[in-house]
PASE-408143 format. One line per field, with one value per residue (C-alpha): residue number from 0; y, z, x negated. Coordinates in steps of 0.1 Angstrom, whole numbers, plus 5000, padded with zeros to 4 digits. Layout:
num = (NUM,...)
c2 = (Y,...)
c3 = (Z,...)
c1 = (X,...)
This chain:
num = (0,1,2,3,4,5,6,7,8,9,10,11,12,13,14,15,16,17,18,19,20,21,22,23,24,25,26,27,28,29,30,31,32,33,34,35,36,37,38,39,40,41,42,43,44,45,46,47,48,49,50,51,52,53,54,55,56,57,58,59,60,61,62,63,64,65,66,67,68,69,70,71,72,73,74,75,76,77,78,79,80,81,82,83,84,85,86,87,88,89,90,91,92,93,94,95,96,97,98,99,100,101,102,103,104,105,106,107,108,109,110,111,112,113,114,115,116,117,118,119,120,121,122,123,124,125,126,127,128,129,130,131,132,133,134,135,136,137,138,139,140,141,142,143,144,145,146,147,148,149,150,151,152,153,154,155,156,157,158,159,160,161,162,163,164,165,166,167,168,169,170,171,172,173,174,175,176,177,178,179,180,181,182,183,184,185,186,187,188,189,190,191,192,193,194,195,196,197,198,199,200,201,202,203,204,205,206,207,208,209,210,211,212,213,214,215,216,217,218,219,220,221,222,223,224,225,226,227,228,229,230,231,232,233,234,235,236,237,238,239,240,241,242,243,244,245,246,247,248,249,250,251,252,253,254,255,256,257,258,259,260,261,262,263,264,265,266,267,268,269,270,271,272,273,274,275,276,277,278,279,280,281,282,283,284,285,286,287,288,289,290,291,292,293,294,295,296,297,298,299,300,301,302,303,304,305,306,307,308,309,310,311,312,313,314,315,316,317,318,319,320,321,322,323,324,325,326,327,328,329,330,331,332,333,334,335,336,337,338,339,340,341,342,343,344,345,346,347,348,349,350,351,352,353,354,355,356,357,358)
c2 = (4922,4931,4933,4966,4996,5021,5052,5079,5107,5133,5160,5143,5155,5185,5183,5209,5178,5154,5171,5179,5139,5131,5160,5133,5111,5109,5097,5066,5075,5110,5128,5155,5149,5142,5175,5195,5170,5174,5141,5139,5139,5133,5136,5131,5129,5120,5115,5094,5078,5090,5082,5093,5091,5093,5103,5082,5091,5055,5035,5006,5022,4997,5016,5009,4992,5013,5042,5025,5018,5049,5069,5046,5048,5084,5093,5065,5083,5118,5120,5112,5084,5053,5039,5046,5037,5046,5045,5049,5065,5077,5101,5097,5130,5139,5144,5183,5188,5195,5217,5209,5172,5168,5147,5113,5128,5114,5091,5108,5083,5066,5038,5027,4990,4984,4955,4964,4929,4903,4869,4882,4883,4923,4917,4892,4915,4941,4923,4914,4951,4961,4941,4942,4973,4975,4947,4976,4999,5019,5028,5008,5010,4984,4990,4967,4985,4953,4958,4930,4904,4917,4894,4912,4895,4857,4868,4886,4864,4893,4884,4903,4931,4962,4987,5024,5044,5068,5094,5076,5065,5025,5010,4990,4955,4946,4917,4914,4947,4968,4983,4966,4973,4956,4954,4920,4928,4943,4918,4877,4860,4840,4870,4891,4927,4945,4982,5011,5031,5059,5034,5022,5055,5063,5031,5045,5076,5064,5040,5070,5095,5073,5044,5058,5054,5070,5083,5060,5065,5048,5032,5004,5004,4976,4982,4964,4952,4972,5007,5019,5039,5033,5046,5073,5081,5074,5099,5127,5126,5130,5133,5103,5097,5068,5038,5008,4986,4947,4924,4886,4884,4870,4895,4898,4912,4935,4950,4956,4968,4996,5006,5013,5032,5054,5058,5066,5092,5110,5110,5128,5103,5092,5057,5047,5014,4981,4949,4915,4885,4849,4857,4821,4793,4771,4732,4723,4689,4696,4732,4737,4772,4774,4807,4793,4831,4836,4862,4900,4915,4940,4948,4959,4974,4995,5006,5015,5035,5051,5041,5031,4989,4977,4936,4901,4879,4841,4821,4793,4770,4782,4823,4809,4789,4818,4837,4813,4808,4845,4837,4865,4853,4879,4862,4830,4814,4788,4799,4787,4819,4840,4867,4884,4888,4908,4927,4941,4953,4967,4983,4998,5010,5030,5044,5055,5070,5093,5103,5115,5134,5150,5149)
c3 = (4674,4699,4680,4680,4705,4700,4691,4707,4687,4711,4713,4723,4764,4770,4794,4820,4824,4821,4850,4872,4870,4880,4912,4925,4930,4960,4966,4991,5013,5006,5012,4988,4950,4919,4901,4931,4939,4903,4897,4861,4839,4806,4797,4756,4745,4709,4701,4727,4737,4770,4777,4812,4828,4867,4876,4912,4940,4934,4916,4944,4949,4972,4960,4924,4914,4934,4918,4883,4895,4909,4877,4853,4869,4870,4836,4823,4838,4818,4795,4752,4770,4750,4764,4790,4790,4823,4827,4852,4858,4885,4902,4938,4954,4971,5007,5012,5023,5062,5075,5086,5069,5033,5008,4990,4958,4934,4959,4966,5000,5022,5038,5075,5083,5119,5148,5186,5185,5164,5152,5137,5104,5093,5067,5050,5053,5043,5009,5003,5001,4984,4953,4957,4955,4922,4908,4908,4887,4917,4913,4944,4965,4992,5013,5038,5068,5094,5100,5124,5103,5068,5047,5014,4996,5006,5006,4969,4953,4941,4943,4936,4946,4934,4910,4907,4879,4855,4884,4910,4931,4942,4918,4936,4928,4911,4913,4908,4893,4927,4930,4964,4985,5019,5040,5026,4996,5011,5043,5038,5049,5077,5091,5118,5116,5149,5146,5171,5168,5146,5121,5114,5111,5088,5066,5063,5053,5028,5019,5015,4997,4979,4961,4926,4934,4904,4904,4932,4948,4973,4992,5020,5045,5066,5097,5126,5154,5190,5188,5187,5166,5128,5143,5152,5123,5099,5116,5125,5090,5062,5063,5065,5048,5079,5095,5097,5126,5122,5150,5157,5179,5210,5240,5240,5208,5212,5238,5214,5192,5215,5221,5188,5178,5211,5194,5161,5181,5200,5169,5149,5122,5110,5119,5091,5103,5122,5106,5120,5105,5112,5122,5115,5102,5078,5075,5037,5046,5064,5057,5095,5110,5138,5158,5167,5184,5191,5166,5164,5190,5164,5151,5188,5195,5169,5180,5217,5197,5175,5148,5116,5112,5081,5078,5089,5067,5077,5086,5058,5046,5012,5024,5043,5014,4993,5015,5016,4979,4968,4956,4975,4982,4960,4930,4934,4918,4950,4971,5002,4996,5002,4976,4985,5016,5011,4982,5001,5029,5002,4987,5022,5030,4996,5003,5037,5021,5002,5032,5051,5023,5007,5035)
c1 = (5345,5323,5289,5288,5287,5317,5307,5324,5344,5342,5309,5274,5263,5244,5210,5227,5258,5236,5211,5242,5247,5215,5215,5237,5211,5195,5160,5163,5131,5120,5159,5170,5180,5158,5161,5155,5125,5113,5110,5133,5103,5120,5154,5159,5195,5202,5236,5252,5220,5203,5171,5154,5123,5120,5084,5084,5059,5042,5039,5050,5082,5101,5136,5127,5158,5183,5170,5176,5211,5218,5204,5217,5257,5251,5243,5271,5291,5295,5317,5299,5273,5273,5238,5213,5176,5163,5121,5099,5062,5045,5025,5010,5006,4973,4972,4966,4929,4925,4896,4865,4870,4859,4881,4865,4857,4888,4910,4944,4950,4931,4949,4932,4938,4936,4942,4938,4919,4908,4926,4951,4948,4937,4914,4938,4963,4944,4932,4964,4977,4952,4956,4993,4992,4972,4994,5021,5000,4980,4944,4931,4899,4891,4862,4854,4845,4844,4808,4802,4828,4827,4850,4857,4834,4845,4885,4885,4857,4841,4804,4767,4748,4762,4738,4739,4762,4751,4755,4735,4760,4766,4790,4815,4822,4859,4881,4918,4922,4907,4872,4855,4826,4813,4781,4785,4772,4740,4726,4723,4755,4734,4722,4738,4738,4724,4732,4737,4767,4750,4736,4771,4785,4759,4769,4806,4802,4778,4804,4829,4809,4782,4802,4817,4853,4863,4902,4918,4956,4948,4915,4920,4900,4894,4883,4868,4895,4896,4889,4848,4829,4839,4874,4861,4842,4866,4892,4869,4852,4880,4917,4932,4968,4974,4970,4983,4984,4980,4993,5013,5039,5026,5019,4984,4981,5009,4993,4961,4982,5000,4966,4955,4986,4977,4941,4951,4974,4952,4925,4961,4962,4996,5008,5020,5039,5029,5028,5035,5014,5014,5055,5065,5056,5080,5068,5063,5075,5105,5117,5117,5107,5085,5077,5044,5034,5064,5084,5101,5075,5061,5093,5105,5074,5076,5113,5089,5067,5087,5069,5076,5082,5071,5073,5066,5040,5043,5021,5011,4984,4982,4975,4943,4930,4933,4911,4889,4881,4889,4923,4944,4979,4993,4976,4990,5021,5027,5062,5046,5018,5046,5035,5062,5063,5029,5044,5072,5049,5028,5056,5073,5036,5037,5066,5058,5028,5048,5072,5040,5025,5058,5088)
């Protein structure tokens, strides 16, 4: 007794019941249901087996599981369903073209990572998202716009000089599933690069239009802290999907950070969310927390803003090592790496993503 499923009797369920249960379902971030959202791609019934595929906006979905719940009690619920195999794919929706900016040829977002000042962590951040982001199924690009502190190579390991494709464009470098390219790759490490404003706006547009992306969701971009000319560039030359704003806790970088939201603003480019790194610190010995900068300040200055808050990353030893020998915290198995941490900021990013493109 109990080895097998019971088979019902009674008539197997139609698609038109089976699609009124799942216009119950409403989609956590976006609002509205998932038929009228088109996102039921399949829906094969055969007998009293029900199988359903939900076409999500990304593939980093932070509402995954409640949608697999939600779907799964739904369908169980009409009357003839003896089992329920709910599967997930994904499309990312391009960003609708603006005028007067042209599109990267092939990437459907592109993802500005910004601090109001230095110190606090961007590009680790930014690496991190990247590759956590891939490790979800995206398409990911990172390109490492920090002119004066370029970091991509050293952070992802990713090491070389990058050659031309069959099209004769610069073929970026890869490394934990993400395609990667940095003024790293091009000037000796112990030189310092002395360039004029136009010079570097030159390099990112080259960067942006040059580099054989291929088909990317979404490319990172790293930017230098404060607010100068790659800003500028960046937001006056294509349409940007959003940015996100880096900060820790402590005053002085809040204050940064307010001012780059007001940038990003004025330039009309979708804030995305704010993140706060280095938020705590937990000692491996002891298991005692420590708010070494202090802790919540992003998450109430987002509340000021009115923007969008989207997580805290602590502070830990193992996160800077992987940095430093191209081990991104996201690829590690150690708990003190806090993997997820980054993977739900990753994931809350996505889904911001698709609010700003589809809501």
């Amino acid at each position: 007794m109990g080895l097998f499923n019971k088979r019902s009797d009674g008539p197997s369920p139609t698609q038109e019941a089976l699609l009124a249960a799942l216009a119950t379902v409403q989609e956590p971030e976006l609002g509205g249901n998932l038929v009228a959202r088109k996102m039921i791609k399949e829906l094969i019934v055969s007998g009293g087996d029900v199988r359903v595929v939900v076409d999500l906006t990304t593939p980093a979905c932070p509402f995954k599981d409640k949608l697999e719940q939600d779907v799964r009690a739904a369908v169980s619920a009409v009357p003839g369903v003896e089992n329920v195999a709910v599967e997930f794919a994904a499309t990312v929706r391009s960003l609708n073209g603006i005028p007067d900016k042209t599109s990267v040829p092939g990437v459907s977002h592109v993802l500005a990572v910004a601090s109001g000042k230095g110190g606090v962590g961007k590009s680790t951040v930014a690496v991190n998202l990247a590759v956590a982001l891939a490790q979800d199924g995206a398409r990911v690009g990172l390109l490492d716009a920090d002119i004066y502190g370029p970091s991509a190579p050293l952070m992802t390991g990713a090491r070389g000089k990058p050659g031309l494709t069959e099209i004769q464009k610069i073929a970026p470098l890869e490394a934990h599933g993400i395609k990667i390219i940095s003024v790293g790759y091009f000037v000796d490490d112990s030189q310092p690069l002395v360039w004029r404003g136009p010079m570097i706006s030159s390099m990112l547009r080259q960067f942006l239009f040059e580099v054989d992306w291929g088909q990317l969701d979404y490319l990172v971009v790293d930017l230098p802290p404060g607010t100068g000319d790659i800003q500028l560039t960046l937001a006056q030359s294509i349409p940007l999907s959003g940015a996100v704003i880096v900060t820790t806790p402590q005053d002085v970088a809040l204050a940064d950070a307010v001012k780059g939201v007001e940038m990003f603003r004025k330039l009309n480019v979708p804030i995305l969310g704010i993140i706060e790194n280095m938020s705590y610190f937990v000692a491996p010995d002891t298991g005692k927390r420590y708010d070494i900068f202090g802790h919540g300040g992003a998450h109430s200055a987002s509340q000021r803003l009115e923007v969008p808050f989207l997580g805290e990353i602590p502070l830990a030893m193992p996160i800077r090592e992987g940095g430093d020998t191209g081990q991104p915290a996201v690829t590690q198995t150690d708990a003190e790496a806090h993997a997820d941490a980054f993977r739900t900021v990753a994931r809350n990013l996505a889904g911001r993503v698709s609010v700003e493109t589809l809501a």
